[in-house]
Structure formats: structure tokens, C-alpha cells
C-alpha positions as CSV (number, residue, x, y, z in Angstrom):
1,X,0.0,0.0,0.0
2,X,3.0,2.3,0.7
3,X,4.3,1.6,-2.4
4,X,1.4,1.8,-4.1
5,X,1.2,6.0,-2.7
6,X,4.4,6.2,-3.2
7,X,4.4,5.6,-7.1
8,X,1.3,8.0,-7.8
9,X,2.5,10.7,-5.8
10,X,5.6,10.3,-7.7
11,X,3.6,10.2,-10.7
12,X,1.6,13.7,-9.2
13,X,5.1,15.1,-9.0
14,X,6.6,15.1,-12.6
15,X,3.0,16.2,-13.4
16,X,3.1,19.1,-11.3
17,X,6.7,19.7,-12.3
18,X,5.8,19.8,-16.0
19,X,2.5,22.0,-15.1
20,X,4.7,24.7,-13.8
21,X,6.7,24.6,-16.7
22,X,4.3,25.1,-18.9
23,X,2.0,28.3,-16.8
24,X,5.9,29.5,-16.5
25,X,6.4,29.5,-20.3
26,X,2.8,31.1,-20.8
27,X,3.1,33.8,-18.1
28,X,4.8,35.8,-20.6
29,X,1.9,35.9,-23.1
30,X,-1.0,35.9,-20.0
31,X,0.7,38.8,-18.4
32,X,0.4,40.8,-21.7
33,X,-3.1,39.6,-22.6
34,X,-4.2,41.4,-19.2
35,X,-2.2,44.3,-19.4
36,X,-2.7,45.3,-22.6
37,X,-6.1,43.5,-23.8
38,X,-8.5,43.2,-20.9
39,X,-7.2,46.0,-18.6
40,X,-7.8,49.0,-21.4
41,X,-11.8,46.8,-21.8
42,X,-12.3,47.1,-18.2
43,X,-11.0,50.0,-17.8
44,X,-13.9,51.2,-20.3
45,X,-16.4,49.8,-18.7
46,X,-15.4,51.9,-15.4
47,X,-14.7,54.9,-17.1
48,X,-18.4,54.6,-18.5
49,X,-19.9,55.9,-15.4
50,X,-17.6,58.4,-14.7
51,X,-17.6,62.2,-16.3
52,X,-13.8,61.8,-17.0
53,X,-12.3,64.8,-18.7
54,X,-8.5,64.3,-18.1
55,X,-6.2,65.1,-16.8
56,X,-8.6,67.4,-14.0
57,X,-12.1,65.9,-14.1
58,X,-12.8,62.6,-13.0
59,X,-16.5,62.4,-11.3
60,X,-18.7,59.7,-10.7
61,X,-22.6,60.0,-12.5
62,X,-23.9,56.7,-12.7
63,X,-26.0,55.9,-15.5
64,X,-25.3,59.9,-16.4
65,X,-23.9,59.2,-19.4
66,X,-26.2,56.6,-21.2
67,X,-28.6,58.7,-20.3
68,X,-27.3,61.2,-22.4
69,X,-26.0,58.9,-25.3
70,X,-30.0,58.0,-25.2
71,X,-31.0,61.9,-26.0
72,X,-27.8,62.4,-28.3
73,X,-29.2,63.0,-32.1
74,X,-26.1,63.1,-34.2
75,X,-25.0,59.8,-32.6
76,X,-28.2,57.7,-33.3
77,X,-28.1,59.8,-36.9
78,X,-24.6,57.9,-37.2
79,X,-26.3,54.7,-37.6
80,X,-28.6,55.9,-40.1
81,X,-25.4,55.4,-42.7
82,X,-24.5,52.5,-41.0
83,X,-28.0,50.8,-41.8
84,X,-26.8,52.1,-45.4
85,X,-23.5,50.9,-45.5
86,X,-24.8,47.5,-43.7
87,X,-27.0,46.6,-46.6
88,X,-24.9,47.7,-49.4
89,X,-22.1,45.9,-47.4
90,X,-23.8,42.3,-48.0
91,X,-24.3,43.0,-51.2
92,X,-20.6,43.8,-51.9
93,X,-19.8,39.9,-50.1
94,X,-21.1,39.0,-53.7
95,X,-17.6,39.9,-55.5
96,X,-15.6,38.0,-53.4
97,X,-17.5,34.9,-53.5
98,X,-17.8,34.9,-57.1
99,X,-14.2,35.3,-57.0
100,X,-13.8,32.4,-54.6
101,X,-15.4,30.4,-56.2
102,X,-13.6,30.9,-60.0
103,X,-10.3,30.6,-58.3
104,X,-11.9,26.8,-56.5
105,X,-12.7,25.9,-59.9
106,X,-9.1,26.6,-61.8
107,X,-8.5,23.2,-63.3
108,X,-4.2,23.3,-63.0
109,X,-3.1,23.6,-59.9
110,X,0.1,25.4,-61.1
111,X,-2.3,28.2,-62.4
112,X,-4.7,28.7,-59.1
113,X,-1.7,28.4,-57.2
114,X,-0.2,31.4,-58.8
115,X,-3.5,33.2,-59.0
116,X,-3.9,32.9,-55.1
117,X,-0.1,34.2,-55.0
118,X,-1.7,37.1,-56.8
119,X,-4.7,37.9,-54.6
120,X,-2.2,37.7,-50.9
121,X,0.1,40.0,-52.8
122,X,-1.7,43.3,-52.0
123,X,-2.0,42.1,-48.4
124,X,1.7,43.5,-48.1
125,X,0.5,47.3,-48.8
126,X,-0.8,48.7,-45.5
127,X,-3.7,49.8,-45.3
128,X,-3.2,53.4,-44.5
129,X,-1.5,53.5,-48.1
130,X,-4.5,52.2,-49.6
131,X,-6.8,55.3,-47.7
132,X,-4.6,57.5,-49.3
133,X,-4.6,55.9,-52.5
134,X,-8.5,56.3,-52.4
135,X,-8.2,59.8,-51.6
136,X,-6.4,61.3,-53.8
137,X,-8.8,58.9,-55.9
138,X,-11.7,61.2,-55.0
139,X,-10.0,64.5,-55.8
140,X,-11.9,66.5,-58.2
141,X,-9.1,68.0,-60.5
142,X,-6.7,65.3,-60.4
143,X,-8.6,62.1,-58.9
144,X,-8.6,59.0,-61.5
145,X,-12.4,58.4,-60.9
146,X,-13.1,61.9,-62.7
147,X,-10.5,61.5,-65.1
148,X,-12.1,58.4,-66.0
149,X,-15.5,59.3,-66.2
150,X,-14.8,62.4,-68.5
151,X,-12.6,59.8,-70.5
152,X,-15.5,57.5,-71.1
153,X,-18.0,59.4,-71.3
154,X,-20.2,58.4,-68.2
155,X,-20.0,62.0,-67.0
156,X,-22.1,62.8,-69.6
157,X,-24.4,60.1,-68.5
158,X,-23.9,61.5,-65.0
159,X,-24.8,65.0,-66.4
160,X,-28.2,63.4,-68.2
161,X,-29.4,61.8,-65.5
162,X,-28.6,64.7,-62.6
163,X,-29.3,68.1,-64.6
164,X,-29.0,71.3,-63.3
165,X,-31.4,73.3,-61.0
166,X,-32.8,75.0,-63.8
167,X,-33.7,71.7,-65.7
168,X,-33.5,68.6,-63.6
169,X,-32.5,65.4,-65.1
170,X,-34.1,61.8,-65.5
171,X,-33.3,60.7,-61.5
172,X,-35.6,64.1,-60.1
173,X,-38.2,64.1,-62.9
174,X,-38.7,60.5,-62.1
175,X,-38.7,61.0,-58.2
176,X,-40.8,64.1,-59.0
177,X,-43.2,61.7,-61.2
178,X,-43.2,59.3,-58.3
179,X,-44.4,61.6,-55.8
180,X,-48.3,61.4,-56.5
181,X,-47.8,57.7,-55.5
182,X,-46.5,59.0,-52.1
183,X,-49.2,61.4,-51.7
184,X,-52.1,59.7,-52.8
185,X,-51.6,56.1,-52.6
186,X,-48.3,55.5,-50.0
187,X,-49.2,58.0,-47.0
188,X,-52.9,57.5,-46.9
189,X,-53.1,53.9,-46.7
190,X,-49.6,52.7,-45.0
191,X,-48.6,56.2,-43.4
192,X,-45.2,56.7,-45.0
193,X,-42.9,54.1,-47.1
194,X,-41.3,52.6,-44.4
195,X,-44.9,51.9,-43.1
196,X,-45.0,50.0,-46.6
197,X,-41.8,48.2,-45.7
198,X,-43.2,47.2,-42.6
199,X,-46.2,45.7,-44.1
200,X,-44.3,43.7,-46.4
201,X,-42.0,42.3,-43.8
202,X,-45.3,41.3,-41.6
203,X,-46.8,39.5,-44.5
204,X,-43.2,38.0,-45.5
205,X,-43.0,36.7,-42.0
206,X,-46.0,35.0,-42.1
207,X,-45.8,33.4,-45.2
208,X,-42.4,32.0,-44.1
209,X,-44.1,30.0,-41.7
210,X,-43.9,26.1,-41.7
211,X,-46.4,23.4,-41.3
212,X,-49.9,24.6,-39.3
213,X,-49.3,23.7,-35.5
214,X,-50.9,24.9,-32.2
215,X,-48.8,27.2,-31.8
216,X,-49.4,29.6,-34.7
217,X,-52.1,31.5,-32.6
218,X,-49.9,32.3,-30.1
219,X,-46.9,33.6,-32.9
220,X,-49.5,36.2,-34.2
221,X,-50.1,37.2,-30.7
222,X,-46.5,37.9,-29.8
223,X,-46.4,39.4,-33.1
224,X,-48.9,42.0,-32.2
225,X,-47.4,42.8,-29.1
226,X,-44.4,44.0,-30.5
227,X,-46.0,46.8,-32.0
228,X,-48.4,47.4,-29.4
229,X,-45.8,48.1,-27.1
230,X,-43.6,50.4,-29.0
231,X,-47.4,52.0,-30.1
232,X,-47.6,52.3,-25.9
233,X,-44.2,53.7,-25.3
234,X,-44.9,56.1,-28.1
235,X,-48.2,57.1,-26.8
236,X,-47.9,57.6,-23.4
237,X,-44.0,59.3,-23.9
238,X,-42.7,56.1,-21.7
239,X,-39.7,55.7,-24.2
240,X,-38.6,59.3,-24.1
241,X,-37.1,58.7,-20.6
242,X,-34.2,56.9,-19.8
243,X,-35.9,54.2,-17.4
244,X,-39.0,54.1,-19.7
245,X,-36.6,52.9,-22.9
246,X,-35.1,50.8,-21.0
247,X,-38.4,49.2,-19.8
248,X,-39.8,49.3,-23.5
249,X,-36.5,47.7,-25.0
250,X,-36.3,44.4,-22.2
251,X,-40.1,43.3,-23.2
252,X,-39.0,44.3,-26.6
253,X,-36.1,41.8,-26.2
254,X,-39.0,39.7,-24.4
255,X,-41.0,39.0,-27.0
256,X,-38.9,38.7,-29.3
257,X,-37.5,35.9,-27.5
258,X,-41.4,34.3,-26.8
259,X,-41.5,35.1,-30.7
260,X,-38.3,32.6,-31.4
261,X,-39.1,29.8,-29.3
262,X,-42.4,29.3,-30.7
263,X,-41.9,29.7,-34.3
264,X,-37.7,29.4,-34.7
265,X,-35.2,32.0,-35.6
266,X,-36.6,33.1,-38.6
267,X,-39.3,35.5,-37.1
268,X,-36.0,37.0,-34.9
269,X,-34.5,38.3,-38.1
270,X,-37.4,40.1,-39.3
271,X,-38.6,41.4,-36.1
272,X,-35.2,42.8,-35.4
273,X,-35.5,44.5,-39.0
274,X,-39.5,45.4,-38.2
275,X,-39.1,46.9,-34.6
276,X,-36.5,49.4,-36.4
277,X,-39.2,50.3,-39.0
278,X,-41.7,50.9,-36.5
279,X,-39.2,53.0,-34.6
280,X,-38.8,55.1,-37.9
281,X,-42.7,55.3,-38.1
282,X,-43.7,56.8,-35.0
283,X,-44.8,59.8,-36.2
284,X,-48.1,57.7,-36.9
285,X,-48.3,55.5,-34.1
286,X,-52.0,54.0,-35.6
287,X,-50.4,52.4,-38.6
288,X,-48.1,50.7,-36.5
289,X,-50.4,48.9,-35.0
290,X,-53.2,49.0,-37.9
291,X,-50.6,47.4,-40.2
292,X,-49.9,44.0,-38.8
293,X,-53.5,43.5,-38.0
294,X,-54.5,44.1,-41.4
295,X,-52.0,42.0,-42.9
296,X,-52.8,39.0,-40.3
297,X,-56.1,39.6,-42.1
298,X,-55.2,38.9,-45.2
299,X,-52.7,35.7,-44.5
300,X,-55.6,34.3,-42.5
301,X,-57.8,34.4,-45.6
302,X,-55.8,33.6,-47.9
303,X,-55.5,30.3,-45.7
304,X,-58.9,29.8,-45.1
305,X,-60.2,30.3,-49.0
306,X,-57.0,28.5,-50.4
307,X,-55.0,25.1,-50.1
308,X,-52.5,25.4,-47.3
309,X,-49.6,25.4,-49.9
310,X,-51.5,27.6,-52.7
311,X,-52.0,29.8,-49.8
312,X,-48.3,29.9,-48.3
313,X,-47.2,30.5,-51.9
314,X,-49.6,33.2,-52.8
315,X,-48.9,35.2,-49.1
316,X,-44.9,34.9,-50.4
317,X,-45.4,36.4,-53.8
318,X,-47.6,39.3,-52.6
319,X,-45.5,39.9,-49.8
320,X,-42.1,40.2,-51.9
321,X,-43.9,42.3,-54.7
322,X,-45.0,45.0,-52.0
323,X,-41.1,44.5,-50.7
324,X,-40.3,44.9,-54.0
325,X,-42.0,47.6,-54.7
326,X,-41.5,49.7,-51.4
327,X,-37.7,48.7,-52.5
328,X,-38.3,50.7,-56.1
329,X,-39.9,54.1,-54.7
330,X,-37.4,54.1,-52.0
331,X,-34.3,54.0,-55.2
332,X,-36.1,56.0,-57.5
333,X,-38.1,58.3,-55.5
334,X,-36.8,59.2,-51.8
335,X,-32.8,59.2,-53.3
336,X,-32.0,61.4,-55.8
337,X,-34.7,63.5,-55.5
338,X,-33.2,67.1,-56.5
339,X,-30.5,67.8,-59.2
340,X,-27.0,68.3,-56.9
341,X,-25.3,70.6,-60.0
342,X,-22.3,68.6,-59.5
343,X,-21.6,66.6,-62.8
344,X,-21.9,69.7,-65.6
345,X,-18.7,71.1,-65.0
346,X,-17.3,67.6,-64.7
347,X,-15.3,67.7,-61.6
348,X,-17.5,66.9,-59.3
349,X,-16.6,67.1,-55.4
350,X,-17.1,63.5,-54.1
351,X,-16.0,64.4,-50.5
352,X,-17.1,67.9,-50.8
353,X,-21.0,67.9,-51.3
354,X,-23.3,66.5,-49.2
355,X,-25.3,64.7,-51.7
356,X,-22.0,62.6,-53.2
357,X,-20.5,62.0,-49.8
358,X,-22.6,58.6,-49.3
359,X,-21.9,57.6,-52.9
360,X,-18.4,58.1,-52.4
361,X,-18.1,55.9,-49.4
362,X,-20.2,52.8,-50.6
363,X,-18.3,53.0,-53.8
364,X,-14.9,52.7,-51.8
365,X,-12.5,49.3,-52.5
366,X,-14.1,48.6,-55.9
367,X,-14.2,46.0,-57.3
368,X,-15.0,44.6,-53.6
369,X,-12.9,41.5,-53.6
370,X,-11.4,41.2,-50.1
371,X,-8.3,39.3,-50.2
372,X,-9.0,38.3,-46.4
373,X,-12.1,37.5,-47.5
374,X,-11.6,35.3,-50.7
375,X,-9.4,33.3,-48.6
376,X,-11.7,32.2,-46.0
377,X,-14.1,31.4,-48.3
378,X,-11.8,29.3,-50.4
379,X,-10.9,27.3,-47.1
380,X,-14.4,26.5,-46.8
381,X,-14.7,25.3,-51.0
382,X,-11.6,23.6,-50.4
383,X,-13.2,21.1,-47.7
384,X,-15.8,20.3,-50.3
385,X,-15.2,16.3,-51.1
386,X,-15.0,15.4,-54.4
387,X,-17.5,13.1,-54.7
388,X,-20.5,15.8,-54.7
389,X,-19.1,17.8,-57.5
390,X,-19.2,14.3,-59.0
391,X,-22.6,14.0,-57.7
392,X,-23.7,16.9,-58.8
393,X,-22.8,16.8,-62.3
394,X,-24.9,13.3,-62.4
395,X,-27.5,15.2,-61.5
396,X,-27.3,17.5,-64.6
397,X,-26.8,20.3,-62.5
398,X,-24.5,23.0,-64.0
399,X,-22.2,25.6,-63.0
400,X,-24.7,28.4,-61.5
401,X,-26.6,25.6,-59.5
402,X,-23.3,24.2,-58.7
403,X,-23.2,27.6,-56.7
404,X,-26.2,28.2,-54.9
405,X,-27.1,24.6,-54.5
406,X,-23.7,23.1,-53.7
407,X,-21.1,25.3,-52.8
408,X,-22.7,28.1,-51.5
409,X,-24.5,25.9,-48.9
410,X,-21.6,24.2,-48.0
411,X,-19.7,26.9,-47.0
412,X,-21.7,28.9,-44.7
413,X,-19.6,28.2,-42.1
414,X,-17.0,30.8,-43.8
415,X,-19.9,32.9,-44.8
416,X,-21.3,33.3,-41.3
417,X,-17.8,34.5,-40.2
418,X,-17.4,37.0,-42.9
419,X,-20.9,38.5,-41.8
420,X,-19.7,39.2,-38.0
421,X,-16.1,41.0,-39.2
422,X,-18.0,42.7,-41.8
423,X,-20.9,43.5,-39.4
424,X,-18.4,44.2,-36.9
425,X,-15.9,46.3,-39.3
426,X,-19.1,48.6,-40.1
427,X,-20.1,49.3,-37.1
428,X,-16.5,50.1,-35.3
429,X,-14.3,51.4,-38.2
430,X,-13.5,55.1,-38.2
431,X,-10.2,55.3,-40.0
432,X,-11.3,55.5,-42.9
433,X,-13.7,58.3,-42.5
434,X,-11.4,60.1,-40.7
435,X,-8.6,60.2,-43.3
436,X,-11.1,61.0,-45.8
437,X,-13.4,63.3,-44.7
438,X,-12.2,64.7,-41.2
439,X,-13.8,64.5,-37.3
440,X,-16.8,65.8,-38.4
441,X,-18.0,63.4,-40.9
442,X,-17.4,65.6,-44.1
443,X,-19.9,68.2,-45.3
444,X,-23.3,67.9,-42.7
445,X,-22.2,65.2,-40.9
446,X,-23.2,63.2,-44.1
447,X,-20.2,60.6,-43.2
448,X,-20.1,60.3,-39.6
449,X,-20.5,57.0,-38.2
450,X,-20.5,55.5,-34.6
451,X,-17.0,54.8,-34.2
452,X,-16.1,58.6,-36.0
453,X,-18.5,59.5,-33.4
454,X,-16.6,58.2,-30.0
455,X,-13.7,59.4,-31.7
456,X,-14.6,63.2,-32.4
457,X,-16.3,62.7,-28.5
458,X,-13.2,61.8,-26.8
459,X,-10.1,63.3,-28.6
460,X,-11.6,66.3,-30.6
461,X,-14.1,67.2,-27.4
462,X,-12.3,65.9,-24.0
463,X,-15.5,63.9,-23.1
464,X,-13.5,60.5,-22.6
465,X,-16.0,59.5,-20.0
466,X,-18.9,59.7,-22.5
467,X,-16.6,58.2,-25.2
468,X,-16.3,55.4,-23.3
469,X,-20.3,55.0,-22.7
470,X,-21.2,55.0,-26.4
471,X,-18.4,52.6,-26.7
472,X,-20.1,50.5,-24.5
473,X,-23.2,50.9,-26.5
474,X,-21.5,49.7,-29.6
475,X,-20.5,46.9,-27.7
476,X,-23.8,45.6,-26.7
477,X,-25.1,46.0,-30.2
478,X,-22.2,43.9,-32.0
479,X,-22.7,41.5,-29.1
480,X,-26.3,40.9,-29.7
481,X,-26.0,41.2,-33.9
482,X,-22.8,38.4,-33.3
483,X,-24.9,36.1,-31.1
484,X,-27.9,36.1,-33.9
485,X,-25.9,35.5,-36.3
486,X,-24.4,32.4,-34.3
487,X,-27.4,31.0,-33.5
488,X,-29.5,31.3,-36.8
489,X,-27.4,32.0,-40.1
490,X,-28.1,28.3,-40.4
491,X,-25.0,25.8,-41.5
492,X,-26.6,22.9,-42.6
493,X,-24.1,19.8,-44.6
């Protein structure tokens, strides 16, 4: 028996012995990960509640403030062009898929080898070389994107379709002819065109339902408390106070979660998307809650009169023509509505005029091909066995469904990750609006974002303390879009 204790505490003691070894050689790298990593994040957090204006003022205000980043218009207008810049974002994921995908499909393996060569290549440029290289892109005299379109002709084109203030062109004689719709069809029955939006996303919603179960009575109810309580909030001015939003956003968060585990994650997605819409709407608080009853009413008879499928199908295509359609006046009529005078000389100001600013920035990185980007997406194609491309082409299918019913499918996994840095990216990067169009955002604020925001706030103004709040709020708001994204961009093999 001694021997027996002996041998394992032996045993225990070249275990221990290695142990130490190993926390010794990691100190080095733990120590650093706490200094320099989670002490600045904490830090944050504590400096949140403080109004800290170094290197005098350093007072304690609670909750003081949130409660003003709650009440602070020019940082919630921030995330208007982050909404932008969010959507046109996804669409730009396109290029670099595409790309992906073409360099996954190179037949020699001496050839994509070299083309992948190519694409790391620019990786060695930083990237604050690249911000100027856009700049000096922009400039009006001297900028290759004017010098271009003079050279082929587009700023005529340009010219054509913006006019001059004494004769507009095609873009504000089409918004102009698009106007009755607003005023006699849009306003009056949906109360404004995001009101439209809204209506298609309810109906959308419901037609992305599956099978009839027991539960679908209860969906529609959460449904319709969403509104109701933002409709409440409005009403009774509980969501202009600090406590009150907070109050309003929990059961918010509350129903949406009663909302998920009865019908899945897809209703999540779109109520996220509506509860923004009916934020934007409360200037009518009765169409925000007329809305989804009257579209309940029409999904409900369309699957009482019809066959459940005929039905489903028939709520679907309604629902994505109003989307649709709500999509077109919003391009065509709400955008370039008046002519900015910019193109006839033909140097126009990209970063100078208010209405080119926006342009400007979703046009930035052409053609949109990430080389971070085509790389993790290539890991993903890359994993992709043989034997279904084999499969596949049994199947007669060909190189586009080979895409979106093969490949595409089989590499959400990389997908999903691109979406949270490039959802993350747009939310926190400010560099690049700094360098191009200053503290302020350029010309009316037109390109200040979040990040800009905090920036301006803590370095420009002093106000490190409130910095540090809306930092926070950032924070919370990648958190939650991160942890939605986890749990219900599906990745199914």
C-alpha cells in the first residue's frame, strides 16, 4: 500500500513539475493579454460611469452618461449610414464569393496556385497607403475616378441623369413623377414608405411559416405585441425617458424571444429588421399597429379560402412584390430627388457635397474583392469532397446551380464568419472616415458613423467618459447582432 502511494505521488510530481513549466512559459503571453487587452476593456467599462475629462475631471454619474447617449441625435443619426453601408455591405460579399469560387474551380493547380499568389500580394500594402490611394482617388481636379469618367463618357451620362437646377435630369423628374404615389396612394393607406416596408416584412414573415401547429395563434399574438408596445411607449411618452426605454427595449427583447421559441429563428431576423421600422414610423403611431392586424387579415384568408400550400405560396409572392416595390420608390423616388449641379462642369466634389458623400463611401474598394475575404471562403470550398461535385454533375446540374445549391450551402460556415467582421468592421471602423473626410464626418455630418462619433467625442471634445459609454453601446449592439448571427445563419451539410 505504501508503495502503491508512493508511485502516484511520484507520478503527481513530474506532473506538477511539467504544469509549472508550462503556466511559466505562458506567463509571458497571460501577463500581456491582461495588461494590454482586458485592462484597457475594463478600464472602459469603469470609465463609462464616470464624467472623466482628463487630466482634472474625473466624477462619478452613474447611468449619467447613457442617459445622455439616449438623448444624443447626431449619434443615433450615425447609424442611419451605418444601416446604409450595412445593406450595401452584404451585397458587396457577392464579388468576393464569385471570386472564390472561380479561383476553387481553376483546373491546373500550377495556375490557381499562382492566381492565389496574386490575390495575398496586396496584403503587403498597408492599409493606411490604400486610404490615401483612395483619396487622392476622390479628388476633383486630379482624382482618376473623374478623369475616368470624362474619359468614357459616363459624365455625360452622369450629367443626363442629374441636370441642373434650372432643368433637372431623369433621376428628379422620375422622383418628382413618383411623388403622387406618395401622396395619394403610400401615405394614406400605409402612413409613409417605411410603413410600406413594414407591411411587407409582416406578411413575409408570415408566409415564411412552416407546417400549421398549435402554436401559430400564439406567434401572431406575440407578433402583435411587439408593435403594441412600442405604439404604448410612443403614446404615453414612456420611451422618451431613460428608465422608460429601458423598460420598453427588455419586453422588446422579451417578446422577441417568446416570438423565437415558438416559431424558430426566422421571425427573430425580421422582427429585429420590423421593430426598427416601426421606430422610424412613430410619427403615426396608428399604422403601426393597424398594419400588422390588417395583414394578419389577409394571410388568414388567404389560408382559409385556399389550399395550405396555394396559400403559403400566394402570401410569399404578394408579400415580396409590396417589398419589392416599397424597395423601387425608395431608389427611384426618396434618393436622388433634386439635381446636386455637381456633374456639368465635370469635376465633381465626391467628399465635398453632401449629396456625393454617401456615394463616395459605398463606392470605396471597388471592385470589392477582399483578399482576407476570398481566402476564407476558399478554405471552406476547399473542404468540399470530391464526390459531390461528382454527384452533382450526375444530377445535370451545372455551373450556377453548382453555386447556390452546392457550394454556396456548403460553406456557410465561412460565410457566417465574414458576416460578423463585416458587421463588426461597419459598425467600429473610423479610419477611414477620418482620413477621408475629417472629425466631423465631411460636409453635414453626411459621413459620420458610430466609431467617428466616439472618436470626435473623446479626442476632438475631452469627453472620454462619455466616449467610453457609447463605446459601450457599440458593444452591446455587436454583441447581440454576433450572437444572432451564431445561433440562426443556419449551416446545414
Amino acid at each position: 500500500m505504501v508503495d502503491y502511494l508512493a508511485k502516484h505521488l511520484r507520478i503527481l510530481a513530474q506532473k506538477g513539475r511539467l504544469w509549472v513549466v508550462l503556466y511559466f512559459l505562458m506567463l509571458p503571453t497571460i501577463a500581456g493579454m491582461i495588461v494590454f487587452d482586458y485592462y484597457p476593456k475594463i478600464d472602459v467599462i469603469v470609465m463609462s460611469f464616470f464624467r472623466w475629462e482628463p487630466p482634472t475631471v474625473m466624477e462619478y454619474i452613474g447611468l449619467g452618461n447613457f442617459m445622455d447617449a439616449a438623448a444624443d441625435p447626431l449619434f443615433w443619426q450615425s447609424f442611419q449610414l451605418i444601416l446604409i453601408l450595412l445593406v450595401t455591405n452584404l451585397l458587396k460579399m457577392w464579388p468576393a464569393i464569385f471570386a472564390a469560387v472561380a479561383l476553387h474551380r481553376v483546373a491546373n493547380q500550377t495556375h490557381r496556385y499562382i492566381y492565389q499568389v496574386l490575390f495575398v500580394v496586396p496584403m503587403v500594402v498597408p492599409g493606411l497607403v490604400w486610404l490615401l490611394i483612395w483619396k487622392s482617388f476622390y479628388d476633383p481636379d486630379f482624382g482618376i475616378l473623374n478623369r475616368f469618367l470624362n474619359a468614357t463618357g459616363m459624365m455625360t451620362l452622369l450629367t443626363w441623369m442629374d441636370g441642373t437646377h434650372d432643368a433637372p435630369g431623369v433621376m428628379p423628374r422620375i422622383s418628382e413623377a413618383l411623388q403622387p404615389v406618395f401622396g395619394m396612394v403610400i401615405n394614406p393607406l400605409f402612413g409613409g414608405i417605411w410603413s410600406f416596408l413594414f407591411f411587407g416584412a409582416i406578411l413575409a414573415t408570415l408566409a415564411s411559416r412552416g407546417a400549421p401547429h398549435e402554436s401559430r395563434g400564439g406567434a401572431v399574438g406575440w407578433m402583435l405585441a411587439l408593435p403594441a408596445v412600442w405604439t404604448f411607449a410612443f403614446v404615453t411618452g414612456l420611451g422618451s425617458t431613460f428608465g422608460g426605454f429601458l423598460v420598453t427595449f427588455g419586453v422588446s427583447i422579451f417578446i422577441l424571444y417568446k416570438l423565437a421559441v415558438i416559431t424558430g429563428g426566422f421571425w427573430v431576423l425580421w422582427f429585429i429588421w420590423i421593430a426598427g421600422l416601426c421606430a422610424v414610423s412613430f410619427h403615426k403611431p396608428i399604422y403601426i399597429t393597424a398594419l400588422p392586424l390588417v395583414a394578419v387579415a389577409v394571410v388568414e384568408v388567404l389560408y382559409r379560402r385556399l389550399e395550405y400550400f396555394t396559400a403559403r405560396e400566394s402570401a410569399r409572392w404578394t408579400a415580396w412584390m409590396l417589398l419589392t416595390a416599397a424597395s423601387f420608390l425608395v431608389v427611384f423616388g426618396m434618393i436622388w430627388t433634386h439635381p446636386t449641379g455637381q456633374f456639368i462642369e465635370g469635376s465633381p466634389a465626391w467628399l465635398g457635397n453632401t449629396d456625393l458623400v454617401i456615394p463616395a463611401i459605398i463606392f470605396w474598394g471597388f471592385p470589392w474583392v477582399g483578399t482576407i475575404g476570398v481566402l476564407i471562403y476558399l478554405s471552406g470550398l476547399q473542404q468540399i469532397s470530391q464526390d459531390v461535385y461528382e454527384a452533382a454533375e450526375l444530377d445535370g446540374v451545372g455551373p450556377i446551380g453548382m453555386l447556390f445549391r452546392i457550394e454556396l450551402p456548403l460553406m456557410m460556415t465561412q460565410v457566417r464568419i465574414n458576416l460578423i467582421f463585416m458587421t463588426i468592421g461597419t459598425l467600429t471602423t473610423y479610419e477611414f472616415f477620418l482620413l477621408l473626410l475629417g472629425p466631423d464626418g465631411g460636409p453635414g455630418n453626411k459621413g459620420m458613423v458610430p466609431g467617428l462619433y466616439m472618436y470626435k467625442r473623446a479626442f476632438e471634445d475631452g469627453h472620454f467618459g462619455y466616449a467610453c459609454a457609447l463605446g459601450m453601446v457599440l458593444f452591446f449592439i455587436v454583441l447581440g447582432l454576433t450572437i444572432i448571427y451564431n445561433k440562426y445563419v443556419r449551416v446545414e451539410k
